[in-house]
PAZAPA-4460 file (N, C-alpha, C; in steps of 0.05 Angstrom, whole numbers, plus 32768, in hexadecimal, padded with zeros to 4 digits):
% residues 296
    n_x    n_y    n_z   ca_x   ca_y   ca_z    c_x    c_y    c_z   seq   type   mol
   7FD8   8191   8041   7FD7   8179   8030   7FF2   816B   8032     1      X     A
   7FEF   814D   8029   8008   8143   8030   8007   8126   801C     2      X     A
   8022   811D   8018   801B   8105   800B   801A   80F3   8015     3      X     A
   8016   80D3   800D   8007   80C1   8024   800B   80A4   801E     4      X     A
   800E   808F   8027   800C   807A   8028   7FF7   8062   8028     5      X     A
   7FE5   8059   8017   7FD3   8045   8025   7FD2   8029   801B     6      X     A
   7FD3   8020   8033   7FDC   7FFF   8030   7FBD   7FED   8020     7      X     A
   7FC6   7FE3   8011   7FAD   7FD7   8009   7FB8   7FB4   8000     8      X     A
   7FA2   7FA4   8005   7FA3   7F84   8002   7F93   7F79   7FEA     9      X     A
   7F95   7F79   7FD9   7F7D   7F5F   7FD4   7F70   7F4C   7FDA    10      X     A
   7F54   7F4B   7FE9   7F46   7F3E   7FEB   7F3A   7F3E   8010    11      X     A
   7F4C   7F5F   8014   7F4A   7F5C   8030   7F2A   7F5F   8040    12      X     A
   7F2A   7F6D   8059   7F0B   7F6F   8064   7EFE   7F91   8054    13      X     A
   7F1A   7F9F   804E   7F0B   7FB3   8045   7F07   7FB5   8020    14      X     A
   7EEF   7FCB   8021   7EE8   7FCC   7FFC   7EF1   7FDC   7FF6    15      X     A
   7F06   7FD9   7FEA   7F20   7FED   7FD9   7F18   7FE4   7FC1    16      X     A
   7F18   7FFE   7FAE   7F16   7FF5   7F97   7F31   8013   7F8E    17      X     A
   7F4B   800D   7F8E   7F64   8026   7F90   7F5C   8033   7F7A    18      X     A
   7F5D   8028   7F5D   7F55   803D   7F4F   7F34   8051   7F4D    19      X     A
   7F29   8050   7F61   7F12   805A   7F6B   7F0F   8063   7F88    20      X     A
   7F11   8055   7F9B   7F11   8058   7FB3   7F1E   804A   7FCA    21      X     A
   7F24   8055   7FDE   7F37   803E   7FF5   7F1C   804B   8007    22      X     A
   7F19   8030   8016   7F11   8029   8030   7F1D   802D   804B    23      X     A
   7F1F   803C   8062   7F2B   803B   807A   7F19   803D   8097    24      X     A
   7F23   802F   80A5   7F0F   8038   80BE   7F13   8057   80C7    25      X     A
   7F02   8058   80E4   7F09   807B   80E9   7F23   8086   80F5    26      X     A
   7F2C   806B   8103   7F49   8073   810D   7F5F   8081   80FA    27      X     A
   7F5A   807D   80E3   7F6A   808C   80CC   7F65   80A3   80C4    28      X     A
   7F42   80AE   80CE   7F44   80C4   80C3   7F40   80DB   80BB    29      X     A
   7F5A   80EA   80D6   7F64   80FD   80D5   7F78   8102   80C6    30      X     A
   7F8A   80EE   80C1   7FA4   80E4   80B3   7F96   80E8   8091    31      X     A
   7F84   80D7   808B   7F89   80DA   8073   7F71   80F2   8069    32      X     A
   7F65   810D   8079   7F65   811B   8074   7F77   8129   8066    33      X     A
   7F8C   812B   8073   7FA3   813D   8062   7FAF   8133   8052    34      X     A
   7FA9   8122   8049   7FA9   811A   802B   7F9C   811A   8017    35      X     A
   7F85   812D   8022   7F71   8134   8009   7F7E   814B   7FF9    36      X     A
   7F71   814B   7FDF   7F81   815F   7FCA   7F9E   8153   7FCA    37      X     A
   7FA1   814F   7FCD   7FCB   813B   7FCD   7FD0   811D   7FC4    38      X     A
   7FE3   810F   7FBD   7FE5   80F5   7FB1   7FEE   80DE   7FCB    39      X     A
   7FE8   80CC   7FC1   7FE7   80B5   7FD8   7FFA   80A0   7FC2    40      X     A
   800D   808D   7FC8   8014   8077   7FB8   8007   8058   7FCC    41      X     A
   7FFD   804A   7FC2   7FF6   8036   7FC8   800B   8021   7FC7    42      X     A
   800D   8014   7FE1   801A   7FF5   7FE8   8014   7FE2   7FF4    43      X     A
   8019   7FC5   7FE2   8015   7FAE   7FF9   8029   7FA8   8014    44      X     A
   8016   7F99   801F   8026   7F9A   8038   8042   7F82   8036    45      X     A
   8050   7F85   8042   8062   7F75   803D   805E   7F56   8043    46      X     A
   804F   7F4C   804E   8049   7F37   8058   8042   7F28   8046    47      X     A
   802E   7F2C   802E   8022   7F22   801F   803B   7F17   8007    48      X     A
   8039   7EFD   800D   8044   7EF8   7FF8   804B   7F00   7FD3    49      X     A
   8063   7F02   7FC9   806B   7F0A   7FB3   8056   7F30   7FB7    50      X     A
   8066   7F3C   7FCF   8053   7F54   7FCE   8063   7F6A   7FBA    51      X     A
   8047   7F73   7FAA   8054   7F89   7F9B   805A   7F9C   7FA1    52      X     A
   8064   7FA4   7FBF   806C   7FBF   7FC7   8060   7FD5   7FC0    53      X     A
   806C   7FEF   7FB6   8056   7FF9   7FAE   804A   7FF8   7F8F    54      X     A
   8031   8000   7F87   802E   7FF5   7F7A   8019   8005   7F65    55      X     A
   8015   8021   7F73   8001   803B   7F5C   8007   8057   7F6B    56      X     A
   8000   806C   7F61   7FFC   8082   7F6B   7FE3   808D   7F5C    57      X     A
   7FD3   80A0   7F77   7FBA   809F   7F6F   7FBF   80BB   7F7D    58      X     A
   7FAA   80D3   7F78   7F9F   80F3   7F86   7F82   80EA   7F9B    59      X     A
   7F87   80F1   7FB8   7F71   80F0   7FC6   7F60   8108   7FBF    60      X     A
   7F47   8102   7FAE   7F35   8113   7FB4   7F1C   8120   7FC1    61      X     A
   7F11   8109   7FD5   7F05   8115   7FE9   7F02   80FE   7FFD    62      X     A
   7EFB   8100   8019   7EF7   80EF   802A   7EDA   80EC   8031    63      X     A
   7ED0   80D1   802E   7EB0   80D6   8034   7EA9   80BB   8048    64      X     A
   7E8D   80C8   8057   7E84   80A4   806B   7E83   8091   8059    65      X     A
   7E8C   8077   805D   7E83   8063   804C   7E60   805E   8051    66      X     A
   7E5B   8064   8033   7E3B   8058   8030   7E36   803D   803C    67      X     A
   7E42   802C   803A   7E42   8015   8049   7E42   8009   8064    68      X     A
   7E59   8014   8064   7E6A   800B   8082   7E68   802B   8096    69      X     A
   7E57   802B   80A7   7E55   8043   80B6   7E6D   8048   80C1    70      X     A
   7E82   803B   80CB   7E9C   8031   80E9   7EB3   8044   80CE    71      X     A
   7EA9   8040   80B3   7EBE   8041   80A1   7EB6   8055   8092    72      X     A
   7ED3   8064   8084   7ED6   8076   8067   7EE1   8070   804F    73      X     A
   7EE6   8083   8041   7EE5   8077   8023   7EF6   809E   801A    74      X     A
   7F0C   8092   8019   7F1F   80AD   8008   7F1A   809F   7FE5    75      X     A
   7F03   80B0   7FD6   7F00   80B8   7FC6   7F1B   80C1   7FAA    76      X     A
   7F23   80AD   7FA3   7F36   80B8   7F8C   7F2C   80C5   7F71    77      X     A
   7F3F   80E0   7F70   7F39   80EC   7F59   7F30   80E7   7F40    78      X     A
   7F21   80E0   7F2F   7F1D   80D1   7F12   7F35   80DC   7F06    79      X     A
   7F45   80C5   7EF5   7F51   80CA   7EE3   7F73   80CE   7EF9    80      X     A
   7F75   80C6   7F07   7F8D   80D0   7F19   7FA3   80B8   7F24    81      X     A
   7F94   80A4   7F20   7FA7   8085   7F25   7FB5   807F   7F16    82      X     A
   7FCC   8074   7F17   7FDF   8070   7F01   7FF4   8059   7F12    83      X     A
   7FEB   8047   7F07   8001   8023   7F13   801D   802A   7F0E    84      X     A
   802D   801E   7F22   8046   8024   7F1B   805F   800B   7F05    85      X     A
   8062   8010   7EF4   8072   7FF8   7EDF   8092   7FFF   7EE1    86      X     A
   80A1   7FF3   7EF0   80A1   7FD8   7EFD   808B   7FE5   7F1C    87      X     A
   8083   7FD1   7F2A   8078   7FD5   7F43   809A   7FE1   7F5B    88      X     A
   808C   7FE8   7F6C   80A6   7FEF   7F77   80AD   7FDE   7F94    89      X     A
   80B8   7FCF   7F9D   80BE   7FB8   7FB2   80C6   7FCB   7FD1    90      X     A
   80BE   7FC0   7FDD   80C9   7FCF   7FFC   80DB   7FD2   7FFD    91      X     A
   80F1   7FC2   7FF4   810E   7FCA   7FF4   811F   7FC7   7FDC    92      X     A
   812F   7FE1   7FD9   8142   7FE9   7FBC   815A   7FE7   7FC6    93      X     A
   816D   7FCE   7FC3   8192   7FDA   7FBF   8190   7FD3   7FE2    94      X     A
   8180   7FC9   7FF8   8188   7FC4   800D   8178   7FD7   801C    95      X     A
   816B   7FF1   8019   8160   7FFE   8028   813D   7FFD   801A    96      X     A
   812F   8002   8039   8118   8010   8035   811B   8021   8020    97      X     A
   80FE   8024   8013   8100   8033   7FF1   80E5   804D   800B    98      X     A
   80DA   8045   8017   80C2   8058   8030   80DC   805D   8049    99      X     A
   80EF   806C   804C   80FA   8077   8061   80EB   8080   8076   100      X     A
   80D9   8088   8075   80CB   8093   8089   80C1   807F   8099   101      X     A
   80B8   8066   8094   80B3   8059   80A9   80D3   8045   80B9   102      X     A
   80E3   8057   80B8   80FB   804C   80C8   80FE   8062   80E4   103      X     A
   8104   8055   80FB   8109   806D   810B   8127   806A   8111   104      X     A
   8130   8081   812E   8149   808A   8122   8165   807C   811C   105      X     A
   815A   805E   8128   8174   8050   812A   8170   803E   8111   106      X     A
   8160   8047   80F8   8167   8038   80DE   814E   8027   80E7   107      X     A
   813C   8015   80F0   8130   8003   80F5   8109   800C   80ED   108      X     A
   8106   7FF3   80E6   80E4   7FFB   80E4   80D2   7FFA   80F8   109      X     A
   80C7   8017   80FB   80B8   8021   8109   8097   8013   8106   110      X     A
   808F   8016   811F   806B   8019   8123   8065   8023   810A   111      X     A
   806C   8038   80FE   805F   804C   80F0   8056   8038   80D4   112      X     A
   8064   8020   80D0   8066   8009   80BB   804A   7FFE   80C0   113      X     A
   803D   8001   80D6   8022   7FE6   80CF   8012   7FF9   80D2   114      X     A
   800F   8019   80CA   7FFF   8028   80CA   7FEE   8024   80A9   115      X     A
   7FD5   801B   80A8   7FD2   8020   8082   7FC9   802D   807A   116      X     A
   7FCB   8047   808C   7FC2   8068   8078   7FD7   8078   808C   117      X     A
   7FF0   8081   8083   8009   8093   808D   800A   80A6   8074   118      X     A
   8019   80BF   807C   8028   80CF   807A   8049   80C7   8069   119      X     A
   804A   80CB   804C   805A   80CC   8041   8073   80E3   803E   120      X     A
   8089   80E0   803F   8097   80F7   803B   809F   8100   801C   121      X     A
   80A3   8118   8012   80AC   8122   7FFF   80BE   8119   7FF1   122      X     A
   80D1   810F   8003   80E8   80FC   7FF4   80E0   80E8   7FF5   123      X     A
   80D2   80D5   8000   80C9   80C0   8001   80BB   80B8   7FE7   124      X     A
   809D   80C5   7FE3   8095   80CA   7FCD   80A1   80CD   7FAF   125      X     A
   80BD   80E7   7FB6   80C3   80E8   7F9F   80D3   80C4   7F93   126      X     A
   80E3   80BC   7FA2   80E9   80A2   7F99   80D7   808F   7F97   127      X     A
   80BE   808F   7FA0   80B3   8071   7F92   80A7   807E   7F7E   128      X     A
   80A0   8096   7F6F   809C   80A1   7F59   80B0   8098   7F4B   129      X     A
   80CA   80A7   7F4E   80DF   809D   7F37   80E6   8080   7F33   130      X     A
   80E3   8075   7F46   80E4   804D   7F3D   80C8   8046   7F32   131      X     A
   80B8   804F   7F35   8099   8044   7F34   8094   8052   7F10   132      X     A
   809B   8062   7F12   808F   8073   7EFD   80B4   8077   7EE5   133      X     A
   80C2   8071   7EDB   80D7   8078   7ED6   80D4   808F   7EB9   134      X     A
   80D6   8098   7EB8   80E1   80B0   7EA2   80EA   8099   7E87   135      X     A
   80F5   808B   7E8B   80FC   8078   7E73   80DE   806A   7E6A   136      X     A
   80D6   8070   7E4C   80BC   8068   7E46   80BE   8051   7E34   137      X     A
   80D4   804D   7E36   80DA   802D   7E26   80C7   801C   7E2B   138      X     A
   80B8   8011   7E14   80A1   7FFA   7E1A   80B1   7FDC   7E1A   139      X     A
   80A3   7FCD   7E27   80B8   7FAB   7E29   80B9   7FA4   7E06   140      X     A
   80D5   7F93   7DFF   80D9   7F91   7DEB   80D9   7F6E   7DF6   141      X     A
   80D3   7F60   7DE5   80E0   7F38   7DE5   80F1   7F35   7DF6   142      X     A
   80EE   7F2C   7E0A   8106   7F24   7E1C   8115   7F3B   7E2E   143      X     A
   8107   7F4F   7E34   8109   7F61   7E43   8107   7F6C   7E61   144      X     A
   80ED   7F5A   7E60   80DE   7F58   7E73   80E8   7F58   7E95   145      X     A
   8103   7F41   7E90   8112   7F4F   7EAA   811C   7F63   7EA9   146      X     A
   8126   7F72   7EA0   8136   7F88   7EA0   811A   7FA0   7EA6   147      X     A
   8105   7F97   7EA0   80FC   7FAD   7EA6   80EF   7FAD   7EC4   148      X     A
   80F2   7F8D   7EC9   80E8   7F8B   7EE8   80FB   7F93   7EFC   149      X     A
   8118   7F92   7EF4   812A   7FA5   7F07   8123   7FBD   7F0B   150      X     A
   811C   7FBD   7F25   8127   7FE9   7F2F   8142   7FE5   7F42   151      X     A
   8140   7FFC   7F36   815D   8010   7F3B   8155   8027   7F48   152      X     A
   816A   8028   7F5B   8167   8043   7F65   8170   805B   7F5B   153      X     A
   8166   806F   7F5F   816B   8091   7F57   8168   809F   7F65   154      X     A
   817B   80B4   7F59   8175   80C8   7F6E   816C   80E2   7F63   155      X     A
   8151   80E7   7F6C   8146   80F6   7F65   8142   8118   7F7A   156      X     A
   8140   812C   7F6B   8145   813E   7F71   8127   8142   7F85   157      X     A
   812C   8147   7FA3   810C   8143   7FB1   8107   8150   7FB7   158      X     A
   8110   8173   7FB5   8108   818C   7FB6   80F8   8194   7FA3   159      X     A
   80F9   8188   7F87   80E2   8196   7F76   80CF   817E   7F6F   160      X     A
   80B4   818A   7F82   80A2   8172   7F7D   8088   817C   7F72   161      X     A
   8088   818C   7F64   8079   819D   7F5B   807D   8193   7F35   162      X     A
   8098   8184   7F2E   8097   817C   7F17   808E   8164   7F15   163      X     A
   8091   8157   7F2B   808B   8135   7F2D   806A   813F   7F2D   164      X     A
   8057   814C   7F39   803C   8145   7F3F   8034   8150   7F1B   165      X     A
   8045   8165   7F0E   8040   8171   7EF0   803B   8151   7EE0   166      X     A
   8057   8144   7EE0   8056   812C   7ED5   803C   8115   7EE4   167      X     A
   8036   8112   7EF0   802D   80FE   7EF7   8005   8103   7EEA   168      X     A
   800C   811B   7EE3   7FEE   8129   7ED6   7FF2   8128   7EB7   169      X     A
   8006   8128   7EB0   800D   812B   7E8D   7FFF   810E   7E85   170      X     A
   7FF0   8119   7E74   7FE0   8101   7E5F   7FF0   80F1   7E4E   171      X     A
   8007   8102   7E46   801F   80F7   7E2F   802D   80DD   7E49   172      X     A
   8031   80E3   7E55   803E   80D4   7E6D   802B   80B9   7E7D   173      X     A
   8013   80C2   7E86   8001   80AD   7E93   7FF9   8098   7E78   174      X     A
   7FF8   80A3   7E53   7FF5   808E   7E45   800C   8081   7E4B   175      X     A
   8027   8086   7E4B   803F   8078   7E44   803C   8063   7E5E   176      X     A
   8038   8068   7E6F   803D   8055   7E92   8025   8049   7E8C   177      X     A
   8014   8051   7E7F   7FFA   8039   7E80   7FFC   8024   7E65   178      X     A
   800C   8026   7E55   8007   8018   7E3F   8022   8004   7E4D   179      X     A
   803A   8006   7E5B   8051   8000   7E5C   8042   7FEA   7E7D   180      X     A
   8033   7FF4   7E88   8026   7FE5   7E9E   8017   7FCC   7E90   181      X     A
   800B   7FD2   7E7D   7FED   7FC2   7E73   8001   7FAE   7E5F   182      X     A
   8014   7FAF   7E50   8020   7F9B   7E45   8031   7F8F   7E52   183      X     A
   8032   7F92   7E68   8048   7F86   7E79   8033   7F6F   7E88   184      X     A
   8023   7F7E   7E95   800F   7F67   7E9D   8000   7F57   7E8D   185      X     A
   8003   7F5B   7E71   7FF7   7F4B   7E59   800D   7F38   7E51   186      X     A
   8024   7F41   7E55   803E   7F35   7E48   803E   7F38   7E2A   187      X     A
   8033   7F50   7E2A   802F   7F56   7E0A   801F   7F49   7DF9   188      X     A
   800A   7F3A   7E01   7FFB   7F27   7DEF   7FDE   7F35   7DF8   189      X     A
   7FD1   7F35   7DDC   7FB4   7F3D   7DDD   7FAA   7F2C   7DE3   190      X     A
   7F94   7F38   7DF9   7F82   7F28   7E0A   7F72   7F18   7DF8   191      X     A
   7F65   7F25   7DE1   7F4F   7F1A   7DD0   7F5B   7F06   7DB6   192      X     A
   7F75   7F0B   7DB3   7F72   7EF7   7D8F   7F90   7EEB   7DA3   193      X     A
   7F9E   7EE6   7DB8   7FB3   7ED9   7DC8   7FC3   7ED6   7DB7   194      X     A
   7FCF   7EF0   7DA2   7FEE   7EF5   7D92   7FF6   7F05   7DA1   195      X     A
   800D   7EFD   7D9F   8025   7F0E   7DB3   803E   7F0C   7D97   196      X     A
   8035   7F28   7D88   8046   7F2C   7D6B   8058   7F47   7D71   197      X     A
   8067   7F44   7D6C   807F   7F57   7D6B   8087   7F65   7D4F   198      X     A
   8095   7F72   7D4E   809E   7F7D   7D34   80BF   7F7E   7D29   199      X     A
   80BE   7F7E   7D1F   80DE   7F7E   7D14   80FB   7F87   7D24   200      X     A
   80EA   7F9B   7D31   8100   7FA4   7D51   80FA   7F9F   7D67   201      X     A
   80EB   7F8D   7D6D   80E5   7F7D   7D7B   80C8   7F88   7D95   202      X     A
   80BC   7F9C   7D8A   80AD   7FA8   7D8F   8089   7F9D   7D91   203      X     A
   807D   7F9D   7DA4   8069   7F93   7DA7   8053   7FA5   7D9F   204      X     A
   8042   7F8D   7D8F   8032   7F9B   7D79   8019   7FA5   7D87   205      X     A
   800D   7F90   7DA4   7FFD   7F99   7DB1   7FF3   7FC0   7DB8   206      X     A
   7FE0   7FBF   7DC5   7FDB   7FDC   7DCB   7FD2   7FD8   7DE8   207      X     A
   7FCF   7FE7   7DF7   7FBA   7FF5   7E15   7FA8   7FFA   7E0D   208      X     A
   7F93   7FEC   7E12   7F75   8000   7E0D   7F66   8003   7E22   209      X     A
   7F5F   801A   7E2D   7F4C   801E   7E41   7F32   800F   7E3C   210      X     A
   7F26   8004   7E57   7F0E   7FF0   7E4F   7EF8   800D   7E4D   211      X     A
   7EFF   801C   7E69   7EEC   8034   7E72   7F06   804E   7E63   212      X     A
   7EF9   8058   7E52   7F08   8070   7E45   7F0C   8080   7E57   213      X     A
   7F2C   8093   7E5A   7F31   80A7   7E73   7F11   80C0   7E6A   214      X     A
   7F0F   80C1   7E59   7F06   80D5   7E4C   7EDB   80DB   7E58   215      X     A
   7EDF   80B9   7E61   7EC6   80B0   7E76   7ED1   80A7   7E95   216      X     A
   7EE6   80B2   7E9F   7EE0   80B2   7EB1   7EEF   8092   7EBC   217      X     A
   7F02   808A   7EA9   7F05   806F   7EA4   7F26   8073   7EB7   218      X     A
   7F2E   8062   7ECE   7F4B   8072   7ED6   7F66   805C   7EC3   219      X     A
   7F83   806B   7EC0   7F98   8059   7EBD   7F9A   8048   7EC4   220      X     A
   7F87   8034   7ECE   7F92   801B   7EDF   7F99   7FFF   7EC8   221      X     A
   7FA5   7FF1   7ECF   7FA0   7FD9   7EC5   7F87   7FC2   7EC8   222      X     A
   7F76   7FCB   7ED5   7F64   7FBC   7EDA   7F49   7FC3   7EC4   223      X     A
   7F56   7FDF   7EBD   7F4A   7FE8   7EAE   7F59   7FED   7E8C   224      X     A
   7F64   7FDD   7E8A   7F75   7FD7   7E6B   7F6F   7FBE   7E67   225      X     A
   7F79   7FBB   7E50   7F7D   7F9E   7E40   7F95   7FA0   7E29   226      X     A
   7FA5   7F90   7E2B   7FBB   7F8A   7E13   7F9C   7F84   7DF9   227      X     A
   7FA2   7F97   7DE5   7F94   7F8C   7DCC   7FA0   7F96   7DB5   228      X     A
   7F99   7F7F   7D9F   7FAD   7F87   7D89   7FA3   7F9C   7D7D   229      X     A
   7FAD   7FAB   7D69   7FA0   7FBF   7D55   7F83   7FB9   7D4B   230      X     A
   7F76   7FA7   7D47   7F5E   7FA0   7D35   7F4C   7F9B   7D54   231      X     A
   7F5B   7F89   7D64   7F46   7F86   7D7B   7F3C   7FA0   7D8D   232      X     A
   7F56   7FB4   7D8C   7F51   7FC9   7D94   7F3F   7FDD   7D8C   233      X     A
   7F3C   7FDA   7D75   7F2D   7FE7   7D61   7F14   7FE2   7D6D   234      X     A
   7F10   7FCA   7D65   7EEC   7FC0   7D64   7EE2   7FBB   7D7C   235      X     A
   7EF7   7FBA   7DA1   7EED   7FC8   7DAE   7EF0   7FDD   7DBC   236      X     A
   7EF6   7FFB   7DB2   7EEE   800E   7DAF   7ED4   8010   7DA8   237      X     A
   7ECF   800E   7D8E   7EB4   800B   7D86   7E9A   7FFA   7D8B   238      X     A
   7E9F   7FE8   7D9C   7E8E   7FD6   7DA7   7E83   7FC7   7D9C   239      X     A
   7E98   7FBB   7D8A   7E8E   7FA1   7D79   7E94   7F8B   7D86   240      X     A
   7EA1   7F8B   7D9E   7EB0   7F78   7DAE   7EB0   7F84   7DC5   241      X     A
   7EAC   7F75   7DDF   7EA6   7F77   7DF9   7EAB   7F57   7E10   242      X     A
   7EB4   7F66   7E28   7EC1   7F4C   7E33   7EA4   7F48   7E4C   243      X     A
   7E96   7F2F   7E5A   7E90   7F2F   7E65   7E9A   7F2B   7E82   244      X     A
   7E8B   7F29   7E9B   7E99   7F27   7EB6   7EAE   7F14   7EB3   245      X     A
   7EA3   7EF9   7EAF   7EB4   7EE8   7EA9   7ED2   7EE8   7E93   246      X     A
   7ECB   7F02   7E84   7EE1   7F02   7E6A   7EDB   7EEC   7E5D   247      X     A
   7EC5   7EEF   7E4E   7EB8   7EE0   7E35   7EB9   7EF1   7E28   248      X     A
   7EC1   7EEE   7E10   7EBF   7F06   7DF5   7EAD   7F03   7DE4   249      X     A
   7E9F   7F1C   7DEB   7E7B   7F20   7DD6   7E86   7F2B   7DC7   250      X     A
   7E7C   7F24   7DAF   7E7A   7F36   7D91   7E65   7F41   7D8D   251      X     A
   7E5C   7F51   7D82   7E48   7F67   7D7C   7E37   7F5B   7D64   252      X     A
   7E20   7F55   7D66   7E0B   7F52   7D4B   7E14   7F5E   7D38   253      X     A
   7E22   7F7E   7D38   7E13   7F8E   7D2B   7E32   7F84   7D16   254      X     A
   7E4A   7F72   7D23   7E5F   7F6F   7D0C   7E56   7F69   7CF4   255      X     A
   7E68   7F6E   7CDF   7E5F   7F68   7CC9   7E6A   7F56   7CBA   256      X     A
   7E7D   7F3E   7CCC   7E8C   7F2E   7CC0   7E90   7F1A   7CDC   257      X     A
   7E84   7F16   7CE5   7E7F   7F07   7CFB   7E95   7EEC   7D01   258      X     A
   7E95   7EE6   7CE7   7EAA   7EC0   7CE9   7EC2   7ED3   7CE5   259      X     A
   7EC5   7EE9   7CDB   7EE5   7EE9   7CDE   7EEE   7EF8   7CF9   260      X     A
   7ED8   7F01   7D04   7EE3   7F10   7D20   7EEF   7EF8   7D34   261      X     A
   7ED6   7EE3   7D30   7ED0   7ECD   7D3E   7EED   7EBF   7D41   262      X     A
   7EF6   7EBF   7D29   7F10   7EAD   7D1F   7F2A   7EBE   7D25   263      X     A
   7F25   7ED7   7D2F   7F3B   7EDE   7D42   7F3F   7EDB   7D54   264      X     A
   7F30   7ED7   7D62   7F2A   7ECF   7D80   7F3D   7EBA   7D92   265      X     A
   7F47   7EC1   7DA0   7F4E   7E9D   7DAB   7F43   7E8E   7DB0   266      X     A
   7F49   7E77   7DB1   7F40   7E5B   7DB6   7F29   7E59   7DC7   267      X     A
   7F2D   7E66   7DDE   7F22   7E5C   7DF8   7F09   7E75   7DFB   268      X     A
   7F08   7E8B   7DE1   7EF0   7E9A   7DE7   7EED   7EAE   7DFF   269      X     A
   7EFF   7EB2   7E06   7F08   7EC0   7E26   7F24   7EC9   7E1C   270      X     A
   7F1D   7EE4   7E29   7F30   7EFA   7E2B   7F4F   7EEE   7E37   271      X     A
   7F64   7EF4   7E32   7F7E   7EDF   7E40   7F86   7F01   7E5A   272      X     A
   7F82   7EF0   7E6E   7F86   7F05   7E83   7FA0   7F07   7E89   273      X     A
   7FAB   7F1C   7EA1   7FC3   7F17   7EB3   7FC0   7EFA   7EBD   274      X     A
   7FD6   7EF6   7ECB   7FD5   7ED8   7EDE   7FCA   7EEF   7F01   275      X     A
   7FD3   7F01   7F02   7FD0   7F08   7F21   7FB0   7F1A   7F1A   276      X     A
   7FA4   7F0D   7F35   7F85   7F1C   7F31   7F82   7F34   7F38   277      X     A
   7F91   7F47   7F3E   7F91   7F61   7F45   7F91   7F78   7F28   278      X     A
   7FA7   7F64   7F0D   7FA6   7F6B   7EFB   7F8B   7F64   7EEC   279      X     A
   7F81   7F52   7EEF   7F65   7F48   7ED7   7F50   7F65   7ED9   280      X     A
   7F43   7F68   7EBE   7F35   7F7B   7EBA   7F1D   7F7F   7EDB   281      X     A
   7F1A   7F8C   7EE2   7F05   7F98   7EEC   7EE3   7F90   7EE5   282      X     A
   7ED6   7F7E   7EF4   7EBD   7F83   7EE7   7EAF   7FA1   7EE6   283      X     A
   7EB7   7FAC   7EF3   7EA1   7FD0   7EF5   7EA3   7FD0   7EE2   284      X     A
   7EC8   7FDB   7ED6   7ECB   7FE8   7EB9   7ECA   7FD6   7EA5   285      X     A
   7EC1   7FB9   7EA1   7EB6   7FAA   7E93   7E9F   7FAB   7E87   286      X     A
   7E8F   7FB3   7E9F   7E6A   7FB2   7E9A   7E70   7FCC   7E95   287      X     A
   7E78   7FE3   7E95   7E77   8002   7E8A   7E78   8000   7E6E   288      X     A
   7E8E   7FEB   7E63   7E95   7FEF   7E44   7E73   7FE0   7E3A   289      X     A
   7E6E   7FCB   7E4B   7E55   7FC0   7E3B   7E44   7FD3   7E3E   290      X     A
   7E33   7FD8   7E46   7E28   7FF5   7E51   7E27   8005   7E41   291      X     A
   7E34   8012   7E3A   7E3E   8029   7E32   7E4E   802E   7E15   292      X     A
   7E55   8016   7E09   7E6A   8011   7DFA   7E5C   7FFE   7DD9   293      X     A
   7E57   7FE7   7DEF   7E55   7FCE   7DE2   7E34   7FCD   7DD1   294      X     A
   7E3B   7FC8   7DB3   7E21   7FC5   7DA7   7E18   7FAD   7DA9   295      X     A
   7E03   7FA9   7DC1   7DFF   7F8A   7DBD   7DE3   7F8A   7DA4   296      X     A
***
């Protein structure tokens, strides 16, 4: 087993869906065989404009033919095992490659760079963990926001990686990186009533709410959260409130005060998304909450 690299695009020829599944042809794989049972971090390629380098870490759990695409496969991610990285982490930290491994010996970037399923190294891995993932659980406070988009480099100890894979499994830990991801891409304002209220220490009153509960099978992603305040959070949990494909906000018959839900709402009746579409909710785990959730 080994850790791993896979390049992913938005909107490219293949059907990636990262917090669920990556797509590859067969040239890849033998390669990303041995990365089953082991963790993979996902990155854009550099080309793509304003690219978020890397940008999640996810557990390969099995490799299968694509049902679809005969030519193609589908490495299967673990449920419950993706976790976005807040800040994202950029190709390059302080002047160097933050992925060493794709340099060969004279410092320069190698072939091994336009490969999009490679072989990660130990130390490699361990640093886009520690920039991607930081140990500091400070949530953004008012005017913070850059400071938390700087990374910094560290140096992290890359012989014990047996504590990094402990952490990256801790529930106390994946809430903290998913709530600190999901208001960052919200900018702290609930999707459903568009207050962005703070508190006396300047603390954002918002919450993370999984649309698909981990508890169903629902992963850490942001595609799968929403900034919502305490009350909106509440009522959808309970499925008095539900977003459609479009992020139209249904209320539930079954409320029992209907004009005052109504009158929380924003303006425009629609959920207030990210600006970048990689962050906007997910229809899958959208139609799961209706489904499954939502009392219509």
């Amino acid at each position: 087993m080994t850790f791993g690299v896979f390049m992913h695009k938005d909107g490219s020829i293949y059907d990636d869906i990262p917090e669920v599944h990556y797509q590859f042809p067969k040239s890849y794989l033998s390669r990303a065989e041995q990365m089953v049972g082991d963790w993979i971090v996902y990155r854009e390629p550099v080309k793509i404009p304003n690219s978020k380098g890397f940008f999640a870490v996810a557990k390969v759990e099995r490799i299968i033919r694509d049902p679809n695409e005969p030519d193609r496969y589908r490495a299967i991610i673990e449920a419950g095992s993706y976790l976005p990285f807040e800040p994202t982490v950029p190709h390059i930290v302080n002047g160097e490659q933050v992925e060493r491994g794709i340099l060969n010996e004279a410092g320069n970037i190698s072939g091994r760079a336009q490969a999009a399923v490679r072989p990660l190294s130990h130390s490699d891995f361990a640093r886009i963990i520690a920039l991607g993932l930081p140990e500091d659980d400070t949530l953004p406070r008012v005017g913070e926001n850059e400071a938390l988009n700087r990374v910094r480099e560290e140096q992290v100890p890359y012989e014990i990686e047996r504590p990094i894979v402990e952490t990256l499994v801790s529930r106390p830990f994946r809430d903290k990186a998913f709530r600190r991801a999901v208001l960052n891409a919200y900018d702290g304002r609930c999707a459903v009533t568009g207050w962005k209220l703070v508190n006396g220490g300047g603390r954002l009153e918002a919450e993370a709410a999984h649309i698909r509960p981990v508890e169903h099978g629902g992963p850490d992603s942001v595609r799968n959260g929403l900034a919502l305040s305490g009350t909106a959070h509440w009522m959808f949990d309970r499925g008095l409130i539900a977003l459609s494909d479009d992020l139209e906000i249904m209320v539930s018959r079954q409320v029992n005060d209907p004009s005052s839900v109504e009158a929380m709402i924003n303006r425009t009746g629609r959920a207030i998304a990210p600006l970048r579409e990689s962050e906007k909710p997910h229809p899958q785990f959208l139609r799961w909450h209706r489904e499954n959730c939502f009392k219509h």
